[in-house]
VEXMIMI-572318 format. One record per atom (N, C-alpha, C): residue in one letter; x, y, z. Coordinates in pm, whole numbers, plus 50000, padded with zeros to 5 digits. Layout:
// VEXMIMI-572318
AXYZ
...
// end
This chain:
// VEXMIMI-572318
X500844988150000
X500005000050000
X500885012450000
X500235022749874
X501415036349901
X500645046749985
X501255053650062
X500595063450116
X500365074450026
X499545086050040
X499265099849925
X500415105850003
X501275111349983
X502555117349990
X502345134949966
X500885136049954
X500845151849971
X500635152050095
X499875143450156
X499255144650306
X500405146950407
X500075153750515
X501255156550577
X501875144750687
X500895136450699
X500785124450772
X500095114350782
X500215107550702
X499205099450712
X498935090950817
X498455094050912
X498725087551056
X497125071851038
X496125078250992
X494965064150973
X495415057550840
X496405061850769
X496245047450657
X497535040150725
X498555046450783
X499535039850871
X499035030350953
X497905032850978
X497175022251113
X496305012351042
X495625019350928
X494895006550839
X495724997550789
X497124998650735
X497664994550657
X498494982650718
X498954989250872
X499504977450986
X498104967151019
X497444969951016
X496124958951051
X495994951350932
X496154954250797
X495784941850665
X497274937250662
X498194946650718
X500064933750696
X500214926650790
X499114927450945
X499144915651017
X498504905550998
X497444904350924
X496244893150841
X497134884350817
X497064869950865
X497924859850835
X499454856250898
X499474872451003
X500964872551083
X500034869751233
X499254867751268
X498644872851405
X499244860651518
X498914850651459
X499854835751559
X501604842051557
X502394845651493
X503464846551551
X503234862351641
X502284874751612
X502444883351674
X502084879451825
X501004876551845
X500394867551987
X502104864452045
X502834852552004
X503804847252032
X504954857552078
X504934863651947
X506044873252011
X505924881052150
X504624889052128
X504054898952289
X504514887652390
X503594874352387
X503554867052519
X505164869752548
X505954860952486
X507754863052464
X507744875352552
X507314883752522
X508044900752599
X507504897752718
X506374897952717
X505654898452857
X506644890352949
X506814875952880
X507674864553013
X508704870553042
X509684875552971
X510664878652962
X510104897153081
X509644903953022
X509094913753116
X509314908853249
X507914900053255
X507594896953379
X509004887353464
X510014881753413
X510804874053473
X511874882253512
X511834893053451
X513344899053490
X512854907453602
X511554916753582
X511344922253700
X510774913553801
X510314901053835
X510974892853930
X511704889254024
X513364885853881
X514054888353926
X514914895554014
X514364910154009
X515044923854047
X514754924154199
X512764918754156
X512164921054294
X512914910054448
X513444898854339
X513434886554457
X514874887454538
X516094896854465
X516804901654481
X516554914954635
X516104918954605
X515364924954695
X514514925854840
X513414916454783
X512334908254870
X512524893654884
X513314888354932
X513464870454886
X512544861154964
X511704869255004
X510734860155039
X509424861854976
X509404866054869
X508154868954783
X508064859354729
X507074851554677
X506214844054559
X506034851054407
X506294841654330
X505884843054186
X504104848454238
X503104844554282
X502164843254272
X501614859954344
X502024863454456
X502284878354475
X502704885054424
X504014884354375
X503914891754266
X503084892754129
X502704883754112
X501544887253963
X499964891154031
X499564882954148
X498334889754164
X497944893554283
X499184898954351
X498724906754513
X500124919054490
X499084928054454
X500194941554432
X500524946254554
X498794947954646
X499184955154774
X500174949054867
X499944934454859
X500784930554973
X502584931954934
X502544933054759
X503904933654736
X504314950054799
X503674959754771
X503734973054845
X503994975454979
X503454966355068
X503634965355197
X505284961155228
X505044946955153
X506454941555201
X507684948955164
X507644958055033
X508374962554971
X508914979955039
X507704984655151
X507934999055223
X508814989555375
X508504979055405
X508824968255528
X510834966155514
X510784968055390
X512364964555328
X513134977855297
X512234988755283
X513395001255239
X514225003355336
X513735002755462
X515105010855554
X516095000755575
X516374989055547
X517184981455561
X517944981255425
X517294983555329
X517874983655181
X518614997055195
X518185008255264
X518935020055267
X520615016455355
X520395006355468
X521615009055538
X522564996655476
X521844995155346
X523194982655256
X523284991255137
X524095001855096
X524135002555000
X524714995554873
X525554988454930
X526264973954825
X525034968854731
X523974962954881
X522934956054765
X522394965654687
X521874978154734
X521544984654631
X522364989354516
X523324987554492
X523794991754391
X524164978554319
X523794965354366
X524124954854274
X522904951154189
X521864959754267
X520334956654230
X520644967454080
X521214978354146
X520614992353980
X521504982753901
X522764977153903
X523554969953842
X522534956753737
X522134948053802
X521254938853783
X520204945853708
X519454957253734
X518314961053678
X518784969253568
X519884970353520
X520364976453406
X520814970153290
X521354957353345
X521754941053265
X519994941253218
X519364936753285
X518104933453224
X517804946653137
X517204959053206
X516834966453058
X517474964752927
X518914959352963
X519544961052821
X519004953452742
X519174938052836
X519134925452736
X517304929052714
X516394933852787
X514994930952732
X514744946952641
X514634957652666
X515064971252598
X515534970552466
X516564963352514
X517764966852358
X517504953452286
X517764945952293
X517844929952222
X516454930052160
X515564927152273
X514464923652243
X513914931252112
X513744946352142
X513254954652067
X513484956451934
X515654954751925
X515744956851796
X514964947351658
X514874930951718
X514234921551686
X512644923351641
X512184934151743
X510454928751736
X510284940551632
X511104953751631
X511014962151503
X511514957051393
X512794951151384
X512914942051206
X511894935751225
X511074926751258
X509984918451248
X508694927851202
X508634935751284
X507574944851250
X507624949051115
X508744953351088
X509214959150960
X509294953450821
X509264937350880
X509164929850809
X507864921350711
X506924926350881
X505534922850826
X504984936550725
X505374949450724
X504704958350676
X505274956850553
X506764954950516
X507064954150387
X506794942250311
X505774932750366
X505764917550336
X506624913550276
X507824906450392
X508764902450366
X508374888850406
X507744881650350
X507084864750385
X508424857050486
X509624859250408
X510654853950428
X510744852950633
X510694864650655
X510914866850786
X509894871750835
X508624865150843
X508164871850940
X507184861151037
X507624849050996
X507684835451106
X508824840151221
X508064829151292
X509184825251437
X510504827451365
X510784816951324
X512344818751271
X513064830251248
X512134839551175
X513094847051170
X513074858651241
X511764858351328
X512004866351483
X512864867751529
X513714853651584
X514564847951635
X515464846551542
X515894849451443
X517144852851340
X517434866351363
X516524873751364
X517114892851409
X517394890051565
X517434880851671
X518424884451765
X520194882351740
X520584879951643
X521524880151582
X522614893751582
X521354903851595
X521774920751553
X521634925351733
X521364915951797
X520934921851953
X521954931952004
X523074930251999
X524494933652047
X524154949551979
X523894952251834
X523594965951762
X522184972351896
X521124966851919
X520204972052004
X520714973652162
X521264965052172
X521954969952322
X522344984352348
X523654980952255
X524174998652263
X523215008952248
X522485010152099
X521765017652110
X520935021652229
X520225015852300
X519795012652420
X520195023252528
X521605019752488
X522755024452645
X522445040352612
X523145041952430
X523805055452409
X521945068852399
X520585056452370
X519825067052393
X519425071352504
X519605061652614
X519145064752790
X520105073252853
X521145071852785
X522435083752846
X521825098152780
X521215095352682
X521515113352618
X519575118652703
X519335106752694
X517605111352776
X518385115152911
X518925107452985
X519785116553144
X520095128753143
X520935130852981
X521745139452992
X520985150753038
X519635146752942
X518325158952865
X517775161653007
X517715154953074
X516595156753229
X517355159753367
X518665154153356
X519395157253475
X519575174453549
X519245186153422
X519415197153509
X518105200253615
X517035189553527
X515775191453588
X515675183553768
X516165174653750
X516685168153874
X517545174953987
X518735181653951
X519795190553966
X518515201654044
X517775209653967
X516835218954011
X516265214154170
X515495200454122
X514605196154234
X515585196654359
X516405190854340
X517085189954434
X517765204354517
X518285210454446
X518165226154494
X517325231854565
X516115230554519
X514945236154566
X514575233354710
X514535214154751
X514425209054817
X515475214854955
X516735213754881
X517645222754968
X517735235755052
X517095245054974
X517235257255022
X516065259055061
X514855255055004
X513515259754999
X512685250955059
X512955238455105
X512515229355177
X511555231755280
X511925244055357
X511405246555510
X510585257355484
X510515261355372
X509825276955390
X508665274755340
X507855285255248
X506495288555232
X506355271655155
X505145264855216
X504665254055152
X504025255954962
X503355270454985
X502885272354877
X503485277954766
X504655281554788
X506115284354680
X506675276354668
X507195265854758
X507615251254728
X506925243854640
X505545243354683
X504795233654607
X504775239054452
X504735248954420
X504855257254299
X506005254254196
X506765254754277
X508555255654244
X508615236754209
X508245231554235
X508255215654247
X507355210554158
X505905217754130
X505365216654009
X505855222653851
X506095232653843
X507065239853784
X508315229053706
X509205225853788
X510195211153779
X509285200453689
X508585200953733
X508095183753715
X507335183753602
X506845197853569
X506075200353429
X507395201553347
X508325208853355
X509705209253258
X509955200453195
X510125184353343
X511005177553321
X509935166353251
X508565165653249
X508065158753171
X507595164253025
X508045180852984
X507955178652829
X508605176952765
X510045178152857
X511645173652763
X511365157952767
X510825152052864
X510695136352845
X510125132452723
X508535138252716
X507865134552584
X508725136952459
X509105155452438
X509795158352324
X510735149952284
X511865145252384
X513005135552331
X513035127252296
X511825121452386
X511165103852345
X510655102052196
X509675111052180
X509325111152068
X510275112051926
X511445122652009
X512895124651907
X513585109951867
X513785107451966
X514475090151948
X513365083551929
X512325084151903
X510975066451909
X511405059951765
X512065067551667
X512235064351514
X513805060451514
X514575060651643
X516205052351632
X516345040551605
X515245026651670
X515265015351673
X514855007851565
X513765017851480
X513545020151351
X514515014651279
X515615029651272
X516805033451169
X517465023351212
X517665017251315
X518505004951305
X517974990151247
X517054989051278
X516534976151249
X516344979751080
X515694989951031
X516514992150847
X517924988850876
X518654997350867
X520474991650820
X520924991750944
X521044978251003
X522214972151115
X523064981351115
X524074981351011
X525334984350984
X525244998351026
X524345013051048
X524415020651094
X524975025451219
X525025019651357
X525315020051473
X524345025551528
X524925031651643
X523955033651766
X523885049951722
X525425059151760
X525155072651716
X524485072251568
X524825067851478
X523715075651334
X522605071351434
X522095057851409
X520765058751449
X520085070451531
X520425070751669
X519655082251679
X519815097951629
X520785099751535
X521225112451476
X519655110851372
X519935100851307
X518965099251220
X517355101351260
X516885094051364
X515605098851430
X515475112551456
X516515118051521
X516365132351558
X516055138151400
X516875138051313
X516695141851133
X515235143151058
X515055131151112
X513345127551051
X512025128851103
X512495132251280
X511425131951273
X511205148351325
X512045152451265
X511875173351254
X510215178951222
X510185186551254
X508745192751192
X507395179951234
X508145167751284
X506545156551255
X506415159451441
X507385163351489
X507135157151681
X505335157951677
X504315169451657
X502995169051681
X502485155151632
X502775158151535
X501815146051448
X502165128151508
X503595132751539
X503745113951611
X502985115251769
X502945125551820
X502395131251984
X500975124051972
X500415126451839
X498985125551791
X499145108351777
X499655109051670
X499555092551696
X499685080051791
X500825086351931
X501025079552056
X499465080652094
X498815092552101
X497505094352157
X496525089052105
X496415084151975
X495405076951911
X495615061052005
X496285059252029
X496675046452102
X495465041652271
X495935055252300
X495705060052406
X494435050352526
X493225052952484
X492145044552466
X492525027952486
X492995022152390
X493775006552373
X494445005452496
X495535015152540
X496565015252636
X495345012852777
X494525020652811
X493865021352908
X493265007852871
X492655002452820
X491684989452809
X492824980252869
X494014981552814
X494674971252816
X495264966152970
X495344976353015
X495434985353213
X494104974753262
X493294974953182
X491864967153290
X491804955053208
X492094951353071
X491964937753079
X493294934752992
X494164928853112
X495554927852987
X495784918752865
X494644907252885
X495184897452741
X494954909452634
X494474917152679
X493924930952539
X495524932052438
X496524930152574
X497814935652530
X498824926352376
X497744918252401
X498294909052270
X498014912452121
X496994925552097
X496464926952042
X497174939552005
X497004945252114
X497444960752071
X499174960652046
X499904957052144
X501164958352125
X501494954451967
X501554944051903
X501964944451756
X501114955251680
X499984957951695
X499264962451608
X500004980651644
X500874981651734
X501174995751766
X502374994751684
X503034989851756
X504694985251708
X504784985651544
X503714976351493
X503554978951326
X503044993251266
X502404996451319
X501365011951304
X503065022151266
X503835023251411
X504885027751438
X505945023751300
X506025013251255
X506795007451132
X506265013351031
X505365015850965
X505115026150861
X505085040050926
X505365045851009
X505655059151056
X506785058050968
X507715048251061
X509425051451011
X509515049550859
X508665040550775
X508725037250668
X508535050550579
X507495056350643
X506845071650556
X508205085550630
X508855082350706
X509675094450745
X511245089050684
X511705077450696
X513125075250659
X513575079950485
X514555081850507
X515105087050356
X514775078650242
X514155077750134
X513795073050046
X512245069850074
X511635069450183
X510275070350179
X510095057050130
X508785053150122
X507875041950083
X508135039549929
X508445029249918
X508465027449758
X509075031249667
X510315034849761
X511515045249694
X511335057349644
X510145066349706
X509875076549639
X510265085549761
X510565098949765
X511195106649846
X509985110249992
X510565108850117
X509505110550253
X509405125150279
X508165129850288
X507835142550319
X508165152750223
X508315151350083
X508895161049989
X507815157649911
X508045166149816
X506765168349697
X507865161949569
X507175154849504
X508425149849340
X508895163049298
X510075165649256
X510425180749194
X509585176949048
X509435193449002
X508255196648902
X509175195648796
X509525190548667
X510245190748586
X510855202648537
X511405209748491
X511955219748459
X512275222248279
X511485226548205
X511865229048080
X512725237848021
X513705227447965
X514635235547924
X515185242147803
X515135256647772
X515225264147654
X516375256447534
X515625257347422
X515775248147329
X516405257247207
X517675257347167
X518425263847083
X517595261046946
X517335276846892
X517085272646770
X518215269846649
X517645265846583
X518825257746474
X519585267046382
X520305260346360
X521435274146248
X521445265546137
X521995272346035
X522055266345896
X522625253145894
X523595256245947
X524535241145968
X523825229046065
X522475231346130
X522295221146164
X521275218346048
X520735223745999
X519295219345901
X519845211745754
X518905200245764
X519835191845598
X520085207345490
X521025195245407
X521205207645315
X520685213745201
X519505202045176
X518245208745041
X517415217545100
X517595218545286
X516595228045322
X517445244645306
X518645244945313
X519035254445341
X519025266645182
X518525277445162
X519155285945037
X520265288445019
X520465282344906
X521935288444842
X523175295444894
X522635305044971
X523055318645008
X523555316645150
X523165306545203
X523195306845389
X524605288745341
X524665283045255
X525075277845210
X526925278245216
X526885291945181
X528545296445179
X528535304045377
X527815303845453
X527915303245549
X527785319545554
X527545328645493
X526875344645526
X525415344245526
X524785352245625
X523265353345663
X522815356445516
X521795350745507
X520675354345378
X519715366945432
X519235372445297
X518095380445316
X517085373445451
X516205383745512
X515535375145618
X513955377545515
X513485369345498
X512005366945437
X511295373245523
X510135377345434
X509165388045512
X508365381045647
X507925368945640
X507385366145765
X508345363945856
X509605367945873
X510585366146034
X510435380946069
X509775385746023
X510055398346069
X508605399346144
X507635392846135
X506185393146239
X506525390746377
X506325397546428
X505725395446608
X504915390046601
X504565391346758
X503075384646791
X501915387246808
X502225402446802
X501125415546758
X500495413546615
X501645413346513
X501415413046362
X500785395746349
X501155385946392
X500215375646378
X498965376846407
X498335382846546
X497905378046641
X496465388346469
X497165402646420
X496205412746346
X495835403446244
X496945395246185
X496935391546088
X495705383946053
// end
């Protein structure tokens, strides 16, 4: 399917178009989500049991409160070890990578794969053939969560100031000053996010790019669109909440987003859909002024006698009409 390429976004045929390239993909998409979810659900687990070691698999999936309890029961003791805590951010950083980075770069070639119907790959197999490139999603991973720190840390830096000096005084300037922060530091969150959401993209197109192009490249493309992708996270929106109250929902929506998201990148990356240029108009041809002919190019029974030895001839009475004298004529 081509998108109309005057439109400035086609954000509903992007979403129609991921729903008819999953027709016939839906058993491996199911497969894949569940895959994230275990993998989700096992590492943060993990993190937790590290932590809480007397928790249950079974509390943790369906007794939140009591995990809350046990989990406020454990901070002040987790505060006076800082070792474990820092083997935990350690541990919980191994996992984002390997589920973040690995996972992802995989489920976007796949994605990418179903939109360009690439039959070839877009079974199990070759799900599990793009973890091959995992090591490329890792980094990326690392080098976009460092530059999101970089982006939010003065906002942090602030809070903390504030807290410092301003801690004890007027509640209602504090509270101000702290809202203030927290509105900052969540539109640089959205803006950036949205800046990088098209990196994992650019990688899963050409591996061979790295981690810096990739997100150089997202930042590139997705210039001038940040509203329009803002719009499209929000079309989601709705799904996201259903999925909050009934999660098998999540089997449904997650590919069907993830793909939606794959013709974003498809309609913004350089060469556009179908090899035709993304977000540009075709250039208008340009006609170009056309030499009229001289004696020497015209055969030579056309030419008189006279133009023959190569000196101008008399000029015949009709070269001498304008377009006035035609137009009377």
């Amino acid at each position: 399917m081509s998108f109309q390429f005057h439109e400035v976004f086609p954000r509903v045929q992007m979403k129609t178009d991921a729903k008819a390239a999953l027709r016939g993909n839906w058993l491996t998409a199911i497969a894949v989500t569940i895959l994230y979810s275990i993998f989700s659900y096992l590492g943060s687990y993990a993190i937790l049991k590290m932590m809480l070691p007397g928790i249950s698999m079974q509390t943790f999936l369906l007794n939140s409160q009591e995990l809350f309890t046990d989990f406020q029961q454990q901070m002040p003791a987790m505060a006076e070890n800082p070792q474990v805590m820092g083997l935990v951010a350690l541990v919980s950083l191994i996992v984002g990578v390997l589920l973040s980075g690995i996972f992802q770069i995989a489920f976007n070639m796949w994605s990418l794969a179903v939109v360009e119907r690439d039959e070839e790959n877009t079974g199990l197999a070759g799900f599990f053939g793009f973890f091959a490139y995992g090591i490329n999603g890792a980094l990326l991973f690392i080098w976009m969560n460092l530059w999101l720190l970089i982006w939010m840390l003065p906002f942090f830096v602030a809070l903390g100031l504030l807290v410092a000096f301003a801690g004890n005084g007027s509640s209602a300037l504090f509270g101000i000053g702290v809202a203030l922060i927290m509105l900052g530091l969540a539109a640089v969150a959205i803006w950036k996010s949205i800046q990088y959401s098209m990196a994992f993209f650019a990688l899963a197109d050409d591996p061979d790019l790295g981690a810096r192009r990739a997100l150089r490249l997202s930042i590139e493309r997705t210039e001038g669109q940040i509203g329009q992708l803002l719009l499209m996270y929000l079309s989601f929106f709705g799904w996201l909440i259903l999925t909050s109250i009934v999660p098998p929902v999540q089997l449904y929506v997650t590919p069907y987003m993830n793909v939606s998201f794959a013709n974003a990148w498809r309609f913004l990356r350089p060469g556009g859909i179908d090899g035709r240029p993304a977000r540009e108009t075709e250039p208008v041809p340009v006609a170009q002024p056309v030499a009229s002919p001289g004696p020497q190019d015209l055969p030579a029974d056309s030419v008189p006698p006279e133009d023959r030895t190569g000196l101008p001839s008399d000029p015949a009475e009709h070269d001498w009409e304008g377009p006035l004298d035609k137009e009377e004529r």
